[in-house]
N, C-alpha and C positions, 0 to 999 in steps of 0.2 A: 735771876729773874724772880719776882716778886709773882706769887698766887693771889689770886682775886677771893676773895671772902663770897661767897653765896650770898645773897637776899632773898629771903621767902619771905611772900607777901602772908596777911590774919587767914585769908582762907585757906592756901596750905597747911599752913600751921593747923589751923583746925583739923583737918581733913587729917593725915598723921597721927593724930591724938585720936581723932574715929575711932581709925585702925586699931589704935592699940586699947582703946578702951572699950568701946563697942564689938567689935571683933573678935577679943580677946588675944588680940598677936602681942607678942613680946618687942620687945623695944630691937633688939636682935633682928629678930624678921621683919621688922618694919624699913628697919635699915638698911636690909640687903635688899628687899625689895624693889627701896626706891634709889638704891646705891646712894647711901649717905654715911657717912661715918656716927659708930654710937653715939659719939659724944657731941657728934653735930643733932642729931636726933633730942639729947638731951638736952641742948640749952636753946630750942624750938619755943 
């Protein structure tokens, strides 16, 4: 069985970058937060 890939729409994607920029959260916490994997985080 094949996984479906996520789609986050520009304002999520923004909203995540807030977080970590404006907030000061680490890429880590942003991630558990919103249950996504770092490396989904990273390529946001």
């Amino acid at each position: 069985m094949m996984n479906k890939r996520r789609v986050y729409d520009a304002s999520y994607k923004v909203e995540v970058v807030r977080m970590i920029v404006d907030q000061g959260l680490s890429v880590s916490q942003v991630s558990k937060n919103l249950t996504l994997g770092e490396s989904a985080t990273y390529d946001l």
